[in-house]
Backbone as CSV, one residue per row, in Angstrom:
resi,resn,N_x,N_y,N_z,CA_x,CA_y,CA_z,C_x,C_y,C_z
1,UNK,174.663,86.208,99.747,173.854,85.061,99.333,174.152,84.754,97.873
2,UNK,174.564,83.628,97.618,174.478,83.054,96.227,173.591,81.655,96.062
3,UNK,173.004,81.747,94.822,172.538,80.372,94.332,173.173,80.475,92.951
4,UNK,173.267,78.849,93.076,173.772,78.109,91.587,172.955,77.033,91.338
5,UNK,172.515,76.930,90.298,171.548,75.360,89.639,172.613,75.280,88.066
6,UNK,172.586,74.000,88.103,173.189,73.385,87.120,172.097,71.975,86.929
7,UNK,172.430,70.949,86.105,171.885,69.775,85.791,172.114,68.848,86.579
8,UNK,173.393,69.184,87.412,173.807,68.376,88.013,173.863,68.405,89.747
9,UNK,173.512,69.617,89.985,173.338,70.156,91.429,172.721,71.709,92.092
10,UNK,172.014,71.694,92.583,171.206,72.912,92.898,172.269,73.025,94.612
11,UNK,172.614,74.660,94.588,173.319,75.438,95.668,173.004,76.548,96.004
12,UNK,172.885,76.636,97.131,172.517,77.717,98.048,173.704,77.749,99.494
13,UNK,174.110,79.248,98.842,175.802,79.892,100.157,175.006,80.843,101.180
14,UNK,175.192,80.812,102.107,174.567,81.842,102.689,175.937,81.967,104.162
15,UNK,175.818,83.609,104.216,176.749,84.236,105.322,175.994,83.683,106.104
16,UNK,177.308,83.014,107.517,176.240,81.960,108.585,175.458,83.210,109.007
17,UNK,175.972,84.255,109.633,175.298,85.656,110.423,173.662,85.932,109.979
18,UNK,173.418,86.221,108.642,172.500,86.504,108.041,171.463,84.933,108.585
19,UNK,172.338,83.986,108.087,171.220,82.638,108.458,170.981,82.867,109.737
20,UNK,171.497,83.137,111.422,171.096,83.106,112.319,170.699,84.445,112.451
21,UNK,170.669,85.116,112.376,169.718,86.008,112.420,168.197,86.014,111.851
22,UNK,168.356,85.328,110.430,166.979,85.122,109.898,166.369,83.793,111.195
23,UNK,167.114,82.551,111.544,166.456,81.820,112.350,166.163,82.353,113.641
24,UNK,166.590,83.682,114.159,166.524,84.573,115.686,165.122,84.900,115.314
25,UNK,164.767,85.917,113.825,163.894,86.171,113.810,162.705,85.372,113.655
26,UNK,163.089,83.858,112.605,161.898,83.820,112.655,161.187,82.741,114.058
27,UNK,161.995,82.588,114.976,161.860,81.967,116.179,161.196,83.193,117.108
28,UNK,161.794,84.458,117.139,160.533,85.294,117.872,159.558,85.700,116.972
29,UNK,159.471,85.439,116.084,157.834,85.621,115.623,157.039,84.329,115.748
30,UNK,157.594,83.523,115.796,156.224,82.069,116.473,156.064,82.429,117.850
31,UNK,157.103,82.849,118.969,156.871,83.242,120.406,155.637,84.360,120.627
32,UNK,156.123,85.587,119.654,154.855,86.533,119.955,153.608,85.612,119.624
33,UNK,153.797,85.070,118.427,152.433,84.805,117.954,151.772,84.041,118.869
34,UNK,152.571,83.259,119.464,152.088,82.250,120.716,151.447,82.863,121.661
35,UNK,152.303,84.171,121.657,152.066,85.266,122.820,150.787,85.663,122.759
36,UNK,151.006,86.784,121.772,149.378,87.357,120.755,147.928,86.403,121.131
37,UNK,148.188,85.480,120.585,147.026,84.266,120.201,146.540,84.143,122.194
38,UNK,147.385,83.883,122.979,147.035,83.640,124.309,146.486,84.659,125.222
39,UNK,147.160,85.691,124.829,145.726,87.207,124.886,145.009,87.329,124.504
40,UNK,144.604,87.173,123.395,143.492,87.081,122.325,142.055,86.510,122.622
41,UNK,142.426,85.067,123.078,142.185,83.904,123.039,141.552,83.395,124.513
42,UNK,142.357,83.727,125.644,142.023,82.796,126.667,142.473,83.852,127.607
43,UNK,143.348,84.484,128.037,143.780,85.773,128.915,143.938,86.926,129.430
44,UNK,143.516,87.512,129.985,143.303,88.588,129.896,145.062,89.325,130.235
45,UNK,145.234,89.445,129.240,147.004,89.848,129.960,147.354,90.992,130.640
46,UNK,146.106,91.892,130.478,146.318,93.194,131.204,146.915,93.158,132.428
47,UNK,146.239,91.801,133.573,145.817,91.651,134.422,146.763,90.593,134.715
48,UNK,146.582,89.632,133.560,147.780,88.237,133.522,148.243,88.066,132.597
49,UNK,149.813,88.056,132.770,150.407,88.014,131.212,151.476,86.755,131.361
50,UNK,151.194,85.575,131.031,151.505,84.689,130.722,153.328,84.151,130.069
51,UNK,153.815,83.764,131.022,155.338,83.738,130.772,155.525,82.745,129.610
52,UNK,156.538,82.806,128.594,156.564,81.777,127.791,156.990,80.346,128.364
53,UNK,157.399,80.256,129.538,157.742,78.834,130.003,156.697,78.370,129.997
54,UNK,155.581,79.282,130.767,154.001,78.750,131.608,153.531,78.520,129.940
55,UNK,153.849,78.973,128.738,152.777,78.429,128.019,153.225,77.435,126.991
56,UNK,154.415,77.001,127.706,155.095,75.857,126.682,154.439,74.441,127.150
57,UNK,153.710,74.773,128.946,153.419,73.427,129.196,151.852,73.430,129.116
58,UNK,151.226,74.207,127.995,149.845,74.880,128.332,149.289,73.920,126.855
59,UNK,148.413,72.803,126.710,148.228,72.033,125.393,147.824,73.129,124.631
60,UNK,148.154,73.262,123.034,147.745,74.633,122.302,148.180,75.223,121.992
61,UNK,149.172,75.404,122.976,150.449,76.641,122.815,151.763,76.179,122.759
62,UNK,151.822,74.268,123.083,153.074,73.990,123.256,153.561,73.471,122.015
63,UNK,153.048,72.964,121.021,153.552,72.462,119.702,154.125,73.977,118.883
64,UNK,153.651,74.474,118.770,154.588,76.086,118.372,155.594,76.249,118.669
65,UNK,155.713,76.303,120.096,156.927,76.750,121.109,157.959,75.733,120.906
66,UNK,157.787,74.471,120.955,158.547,73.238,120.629,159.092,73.554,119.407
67,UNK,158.310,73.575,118.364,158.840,73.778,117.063,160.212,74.840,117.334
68,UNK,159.480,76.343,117.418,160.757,76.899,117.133,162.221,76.491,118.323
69,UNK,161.775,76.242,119.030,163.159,76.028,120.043,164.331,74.733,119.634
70,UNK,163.145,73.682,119.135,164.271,72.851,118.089,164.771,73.441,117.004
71,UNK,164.134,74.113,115.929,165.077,74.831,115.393,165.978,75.945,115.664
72,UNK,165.773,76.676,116.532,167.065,77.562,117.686,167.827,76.756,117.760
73,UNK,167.331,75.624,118.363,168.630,74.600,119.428,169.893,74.337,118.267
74,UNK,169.217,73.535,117.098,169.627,73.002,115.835,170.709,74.265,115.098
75,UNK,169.914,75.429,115.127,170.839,76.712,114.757,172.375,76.854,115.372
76,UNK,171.648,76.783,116.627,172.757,77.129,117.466,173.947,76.268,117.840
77,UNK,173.924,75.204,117.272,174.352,73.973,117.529,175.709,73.996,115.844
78,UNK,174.862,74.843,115.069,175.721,75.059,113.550,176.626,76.333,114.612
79,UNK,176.359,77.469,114.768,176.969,78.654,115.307,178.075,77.868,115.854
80,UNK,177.830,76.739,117.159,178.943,76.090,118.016,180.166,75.933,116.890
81,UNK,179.704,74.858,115.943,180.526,74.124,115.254,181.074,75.698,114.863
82,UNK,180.593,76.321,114.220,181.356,77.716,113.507,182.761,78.520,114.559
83,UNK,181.728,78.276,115.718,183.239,79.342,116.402,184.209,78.157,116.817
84,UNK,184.107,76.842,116.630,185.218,75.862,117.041,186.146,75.755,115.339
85,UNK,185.606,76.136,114.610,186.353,76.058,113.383,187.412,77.614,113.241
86,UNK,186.904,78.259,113.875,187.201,79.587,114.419,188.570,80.060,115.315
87,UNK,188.469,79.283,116.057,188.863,79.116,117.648,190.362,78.083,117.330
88,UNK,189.917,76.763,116.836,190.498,75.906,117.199,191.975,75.909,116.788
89,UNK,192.696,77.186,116.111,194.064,77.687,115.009,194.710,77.876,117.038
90,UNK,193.544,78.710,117.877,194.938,78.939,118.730,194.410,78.321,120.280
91,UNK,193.921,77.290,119.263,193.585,75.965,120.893,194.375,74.960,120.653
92,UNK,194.457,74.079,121.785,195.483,72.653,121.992,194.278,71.881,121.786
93,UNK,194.419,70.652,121.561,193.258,69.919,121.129,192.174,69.511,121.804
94,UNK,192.831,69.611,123.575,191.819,69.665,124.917,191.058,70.680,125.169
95,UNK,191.575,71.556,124.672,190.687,73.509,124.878,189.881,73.336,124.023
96,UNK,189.933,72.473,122.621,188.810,72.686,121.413,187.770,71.355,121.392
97,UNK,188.185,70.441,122.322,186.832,69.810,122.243,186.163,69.893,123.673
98,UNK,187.115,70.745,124.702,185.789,71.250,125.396,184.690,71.967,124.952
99,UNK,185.351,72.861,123.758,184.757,74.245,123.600,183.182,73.637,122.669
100,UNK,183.587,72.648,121.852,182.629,72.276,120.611,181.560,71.382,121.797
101,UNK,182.210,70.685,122.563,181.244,69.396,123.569,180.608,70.050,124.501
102,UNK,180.843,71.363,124.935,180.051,72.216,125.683,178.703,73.279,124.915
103,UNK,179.619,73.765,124.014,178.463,73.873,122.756,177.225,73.438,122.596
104,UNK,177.750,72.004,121.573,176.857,71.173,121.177,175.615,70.542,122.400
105,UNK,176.599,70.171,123.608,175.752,69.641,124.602,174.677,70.747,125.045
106,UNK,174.724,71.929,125.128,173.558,72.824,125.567,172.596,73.103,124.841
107,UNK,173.412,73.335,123.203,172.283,73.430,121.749,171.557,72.892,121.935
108,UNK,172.111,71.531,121.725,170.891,70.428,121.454,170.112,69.740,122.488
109,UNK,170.711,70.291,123.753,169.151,70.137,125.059,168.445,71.267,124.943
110,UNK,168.298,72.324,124.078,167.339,73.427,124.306,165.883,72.885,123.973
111,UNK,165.727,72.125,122.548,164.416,71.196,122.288,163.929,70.405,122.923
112,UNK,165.003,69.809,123.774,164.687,68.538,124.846,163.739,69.633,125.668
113,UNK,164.598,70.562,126.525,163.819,71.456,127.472,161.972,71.753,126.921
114,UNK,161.779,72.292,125.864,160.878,72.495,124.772,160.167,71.561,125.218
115,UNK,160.672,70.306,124.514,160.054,69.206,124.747,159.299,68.335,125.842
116,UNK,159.818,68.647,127.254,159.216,68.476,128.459,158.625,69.015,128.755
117,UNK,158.246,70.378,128.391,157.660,71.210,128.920,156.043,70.227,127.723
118,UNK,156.399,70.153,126.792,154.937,69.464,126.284,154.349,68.333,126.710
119,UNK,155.654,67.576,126.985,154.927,66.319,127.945,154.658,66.676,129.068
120,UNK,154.690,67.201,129.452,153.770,68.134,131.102,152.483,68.267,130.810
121,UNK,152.272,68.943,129.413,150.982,69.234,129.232,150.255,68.389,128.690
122,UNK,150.600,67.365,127.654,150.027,66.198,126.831,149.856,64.906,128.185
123,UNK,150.561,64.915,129.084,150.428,63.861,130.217,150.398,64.419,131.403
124,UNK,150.638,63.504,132.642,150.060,63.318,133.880,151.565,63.366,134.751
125,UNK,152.889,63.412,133.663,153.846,63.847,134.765,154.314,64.823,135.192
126,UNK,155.000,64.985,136.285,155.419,65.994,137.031,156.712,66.034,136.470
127,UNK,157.536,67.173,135.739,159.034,67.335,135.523,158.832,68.439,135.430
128,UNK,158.565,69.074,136.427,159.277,70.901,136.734,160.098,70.909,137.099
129,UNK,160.446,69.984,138.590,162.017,70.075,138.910,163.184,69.810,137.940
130,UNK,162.784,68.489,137.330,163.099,67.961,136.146,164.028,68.992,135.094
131,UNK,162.872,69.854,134.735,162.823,70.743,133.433,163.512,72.170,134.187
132,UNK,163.151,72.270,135.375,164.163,73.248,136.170,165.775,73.204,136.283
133,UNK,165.950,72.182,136.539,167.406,71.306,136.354,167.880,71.342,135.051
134,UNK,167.068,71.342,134.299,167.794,70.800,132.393,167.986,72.475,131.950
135,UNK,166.840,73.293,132.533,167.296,74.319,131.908,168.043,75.504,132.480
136,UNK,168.482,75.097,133.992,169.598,75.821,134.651,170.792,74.929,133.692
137,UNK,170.823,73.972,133.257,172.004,73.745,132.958,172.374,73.745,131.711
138,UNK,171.489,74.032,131.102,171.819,75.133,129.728,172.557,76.069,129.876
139,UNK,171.586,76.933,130.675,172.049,78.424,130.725,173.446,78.335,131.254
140,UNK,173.830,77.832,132.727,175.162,77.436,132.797,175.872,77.064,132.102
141,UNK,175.813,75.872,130.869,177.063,75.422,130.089,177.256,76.842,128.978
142,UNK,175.968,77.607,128.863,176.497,78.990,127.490,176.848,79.850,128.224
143,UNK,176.649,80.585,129.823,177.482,80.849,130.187,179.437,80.731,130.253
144,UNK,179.120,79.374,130.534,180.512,78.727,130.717,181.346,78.768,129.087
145,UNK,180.454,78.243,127.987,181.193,78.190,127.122,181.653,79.880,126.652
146,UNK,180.829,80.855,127.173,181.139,82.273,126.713,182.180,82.768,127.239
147,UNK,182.143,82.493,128.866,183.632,82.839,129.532,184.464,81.886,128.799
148,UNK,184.638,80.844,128.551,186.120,79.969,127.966,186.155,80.434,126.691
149,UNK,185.193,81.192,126.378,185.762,81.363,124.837,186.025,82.892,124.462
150,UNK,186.466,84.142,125.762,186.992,85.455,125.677,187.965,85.620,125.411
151,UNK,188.839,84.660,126.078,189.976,84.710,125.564,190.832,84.883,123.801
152,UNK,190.105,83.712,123.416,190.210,83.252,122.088,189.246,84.526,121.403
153,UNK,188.589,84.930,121.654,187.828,86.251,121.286,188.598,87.702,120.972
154,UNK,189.455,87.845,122.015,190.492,89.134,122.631,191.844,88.444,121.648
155,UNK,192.229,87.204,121.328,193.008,86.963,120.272,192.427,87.237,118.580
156,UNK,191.419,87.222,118.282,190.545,87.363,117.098,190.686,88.922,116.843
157,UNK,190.166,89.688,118.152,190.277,90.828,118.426,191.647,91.848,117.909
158,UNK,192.925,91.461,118.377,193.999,91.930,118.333,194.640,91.391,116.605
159,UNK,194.368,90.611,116.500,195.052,90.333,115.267,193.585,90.207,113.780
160,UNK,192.870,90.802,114.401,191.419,91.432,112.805,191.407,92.794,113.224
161,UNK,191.304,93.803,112.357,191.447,94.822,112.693,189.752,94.823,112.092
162,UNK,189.147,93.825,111.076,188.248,94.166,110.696,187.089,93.842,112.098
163,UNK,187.490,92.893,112.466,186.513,92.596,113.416,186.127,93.256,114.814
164,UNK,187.232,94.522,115.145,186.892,94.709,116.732,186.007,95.766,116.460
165,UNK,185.238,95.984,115.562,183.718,97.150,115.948,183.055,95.934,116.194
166,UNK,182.658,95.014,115.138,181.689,94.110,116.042,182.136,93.226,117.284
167,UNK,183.532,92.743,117.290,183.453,92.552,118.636,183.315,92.995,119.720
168,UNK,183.366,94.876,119.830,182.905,95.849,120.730,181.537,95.674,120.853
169,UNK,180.816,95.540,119.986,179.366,95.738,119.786,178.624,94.451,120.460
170,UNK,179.302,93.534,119.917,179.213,91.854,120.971,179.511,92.183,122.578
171,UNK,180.349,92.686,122.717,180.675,92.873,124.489,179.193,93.870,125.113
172,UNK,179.170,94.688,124.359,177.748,95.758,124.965,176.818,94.430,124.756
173,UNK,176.396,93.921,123.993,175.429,92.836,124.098,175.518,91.623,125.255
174,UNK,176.648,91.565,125.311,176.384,90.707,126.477,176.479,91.142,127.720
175,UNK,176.422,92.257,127.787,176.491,93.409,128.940,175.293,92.999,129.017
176,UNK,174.314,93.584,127.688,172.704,93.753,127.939,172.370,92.495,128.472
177,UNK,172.601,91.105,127.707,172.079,89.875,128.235,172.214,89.513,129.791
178,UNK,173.618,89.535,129.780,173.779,89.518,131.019,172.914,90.302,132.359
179,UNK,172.561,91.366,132.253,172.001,92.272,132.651,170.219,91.745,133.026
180,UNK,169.642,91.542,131.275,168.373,91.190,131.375,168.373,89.620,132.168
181,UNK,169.306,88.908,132.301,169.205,87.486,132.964,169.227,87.615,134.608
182,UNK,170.254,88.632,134.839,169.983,88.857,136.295,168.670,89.840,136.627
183,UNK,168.159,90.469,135.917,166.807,90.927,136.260,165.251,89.917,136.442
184,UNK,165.656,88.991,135.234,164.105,88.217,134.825,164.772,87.196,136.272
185,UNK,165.564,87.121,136.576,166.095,85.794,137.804,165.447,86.492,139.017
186,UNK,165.863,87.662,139.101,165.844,88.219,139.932,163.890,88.043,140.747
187,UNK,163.141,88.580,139.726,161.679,88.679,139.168,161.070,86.747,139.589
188,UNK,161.942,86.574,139.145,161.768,84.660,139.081,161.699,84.428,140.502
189,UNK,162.733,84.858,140.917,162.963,84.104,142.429,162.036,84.462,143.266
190,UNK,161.683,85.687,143.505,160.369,86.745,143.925,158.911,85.811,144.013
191,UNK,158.502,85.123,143.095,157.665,84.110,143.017,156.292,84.834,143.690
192,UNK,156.186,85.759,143.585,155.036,85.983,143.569,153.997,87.137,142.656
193,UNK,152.724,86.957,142.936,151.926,86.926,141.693,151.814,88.228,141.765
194,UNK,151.991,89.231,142.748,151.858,90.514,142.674,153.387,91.574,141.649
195,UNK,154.186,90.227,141.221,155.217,90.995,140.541,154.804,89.593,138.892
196,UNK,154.184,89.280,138.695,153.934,88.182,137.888,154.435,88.921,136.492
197,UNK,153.398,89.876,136.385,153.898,90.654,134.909,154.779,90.979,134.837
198,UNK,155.813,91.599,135.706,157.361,91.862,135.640,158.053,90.909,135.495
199,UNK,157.548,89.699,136.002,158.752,88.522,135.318,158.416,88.079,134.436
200,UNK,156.781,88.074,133.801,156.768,88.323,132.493,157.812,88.727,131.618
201,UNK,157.575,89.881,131.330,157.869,90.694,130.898,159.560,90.550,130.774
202,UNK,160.077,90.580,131.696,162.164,90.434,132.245,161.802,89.277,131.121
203,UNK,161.341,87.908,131.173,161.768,86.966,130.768,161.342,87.226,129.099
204,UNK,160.934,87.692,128.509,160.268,88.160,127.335,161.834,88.798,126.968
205,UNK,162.425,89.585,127.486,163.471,90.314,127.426,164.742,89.385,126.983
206,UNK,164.357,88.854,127.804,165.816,87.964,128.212,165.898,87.123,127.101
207,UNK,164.848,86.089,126.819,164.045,85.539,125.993,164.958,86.329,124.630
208,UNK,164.236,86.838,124.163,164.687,87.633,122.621,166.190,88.021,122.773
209,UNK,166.532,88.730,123.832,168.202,88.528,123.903,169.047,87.186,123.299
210,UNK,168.435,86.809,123.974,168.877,85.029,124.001,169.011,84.750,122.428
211,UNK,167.767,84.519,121.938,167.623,84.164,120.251,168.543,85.220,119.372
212,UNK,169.034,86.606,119.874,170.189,86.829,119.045,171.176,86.619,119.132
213,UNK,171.866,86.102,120.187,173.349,85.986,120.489,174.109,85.333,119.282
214,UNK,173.572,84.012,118.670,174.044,83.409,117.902,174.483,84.295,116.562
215,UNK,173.568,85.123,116.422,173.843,86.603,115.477,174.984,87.128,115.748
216,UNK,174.364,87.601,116.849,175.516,88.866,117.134,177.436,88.157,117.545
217,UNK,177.077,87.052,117.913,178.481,86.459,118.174,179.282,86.275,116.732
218,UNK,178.354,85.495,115.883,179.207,85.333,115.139,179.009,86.129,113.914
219,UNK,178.946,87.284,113.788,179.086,88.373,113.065,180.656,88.829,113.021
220,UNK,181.673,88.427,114.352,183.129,88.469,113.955,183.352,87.132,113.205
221,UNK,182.728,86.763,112.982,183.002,85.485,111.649,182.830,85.418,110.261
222,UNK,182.758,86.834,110.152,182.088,87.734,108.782,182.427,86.546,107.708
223,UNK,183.585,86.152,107.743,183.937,85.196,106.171,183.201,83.892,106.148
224,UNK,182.662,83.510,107.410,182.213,81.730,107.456,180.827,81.777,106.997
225,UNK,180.550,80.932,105.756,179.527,80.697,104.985,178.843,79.307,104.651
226,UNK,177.543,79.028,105.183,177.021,77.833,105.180,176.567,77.238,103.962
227,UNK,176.374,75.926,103.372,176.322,76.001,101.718,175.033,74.567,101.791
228,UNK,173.946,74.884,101.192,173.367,73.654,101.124,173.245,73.248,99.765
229,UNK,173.323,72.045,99.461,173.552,71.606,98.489,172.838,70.401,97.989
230,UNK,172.282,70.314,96.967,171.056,69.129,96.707,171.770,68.833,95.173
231,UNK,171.948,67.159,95.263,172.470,66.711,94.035,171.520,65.923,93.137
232,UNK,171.680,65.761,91.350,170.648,65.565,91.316,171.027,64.303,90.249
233,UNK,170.308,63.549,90.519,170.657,62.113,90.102,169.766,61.592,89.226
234,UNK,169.742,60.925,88.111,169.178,60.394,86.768,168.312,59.437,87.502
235,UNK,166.981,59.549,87.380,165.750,58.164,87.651,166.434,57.372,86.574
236,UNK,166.331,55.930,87.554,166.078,54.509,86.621,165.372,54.093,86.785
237,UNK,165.245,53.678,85.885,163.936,52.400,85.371,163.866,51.384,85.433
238,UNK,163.538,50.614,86.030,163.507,49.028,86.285,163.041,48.256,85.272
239,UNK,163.130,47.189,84.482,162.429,46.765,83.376,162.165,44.964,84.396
């Protein structure tokens, strides 16, 4: 991390890794709290423990949940651009704007998803199927963009010698994700209330998996650094 202020411009560098990780974290701490507050508050969770989908469309609980998932989405949407700047030295120009347009297109429906789930609760329409559809096809396009982008990974791999502990450490992680997604699915499909807390729970899992990937992926990107920058310009005076 560096900052610079001058007269003429205030800067802030930050390792992207560290930034998505700080946005992983502070996106599961509005979820618990959402969580917390709905035990607390209205549930008895011992008994019923409340999935974060069920309380995105719940009025109360859904402006929180919205919040952080647009900023995830928004995060994750910088991460995309990062591994296409990454990537794109040993792509043809068709391999690299699949890779960025598959990206970007899932990032930035994660808030949309968020987002329906509040108009469910603020109104009178029905978009479960809707919101079922938008968010299988998330998960499918980061699937998809993860397989198209191993390759180019296993090239990063062979020619950084610095990078293959964390890219080892990335593969066990998506072991785990992978893993917790076919469990909470698994729990999902089951649909019934006598396993309710277990898909709780799987999806809670899966859930927080999820919000680190953007971390843990691009941690073989050790050198790429995000820079915000605010310039600062002389008030005039009108006479």
């Amino acid at each position: 991390v560096s900052f610079r202020q001058s007269a003429k411009r205030t800067e802030l560098v930050l390792e992207l890794s560290k930034l998505l990780l700080w946005v992983g974290i502070v996106t599961h701490a509005v979820l618990a709290f959402v969580s917390i507050r709905a035990c607390l508050t209205y549930y008895s969770c011992s008994e019923y423990y409340p999935t974060t989908s069920y309380l995105a469309g719940i009025s109360g609980y859904d402006k929180p949940i919205t919040f952080a998932f647009t900023v995830f989405g928004f995060a994750f949407a910088v991460f995309d651009l990062a591994a296409f700047s990454q990537y794109k030295q040993y792509m043809g120009k068709l391999d690299s704007l699949v890779l960025v347009f598959i990206g970007l297109l899932s990032s930035l429906a994660i808030p949309s998803a968020a987002v329906m789930d509040e108009l469910q609760s603020s109104s009178n329409m029905y978009l479960e199927k809707v919101h079922l559809l938008l968010v299988s096809g998330i998960l499918s396009l980061k699937v998809l963009w993860t397989v198209f982008s191993l390759p180019y990974l296993w090239k990063l791999y062979k020619e950084s010698s610095k990078a293959r502990k964390t890219i080892k450490q990335t593969g066990v992680y998506l072991a785990l994700w992978s893993l917790a997604f076919y469990v909470s699915y698994k729990y999902w499909k089951e649909g019934s209330f006598d396993y309710q807390n277990y898909e709780s729970f799987t999806e809670q899992v899966f859930i927080s998996l999820s919000l680190y990937f953007p971390y843990f992926y691009s941690r073989n990107f050790s050198h790429v650094k995000t820079k915000f920058e605010v310039e600062h310009k002389p008030l005039s005076v009108l006479s």
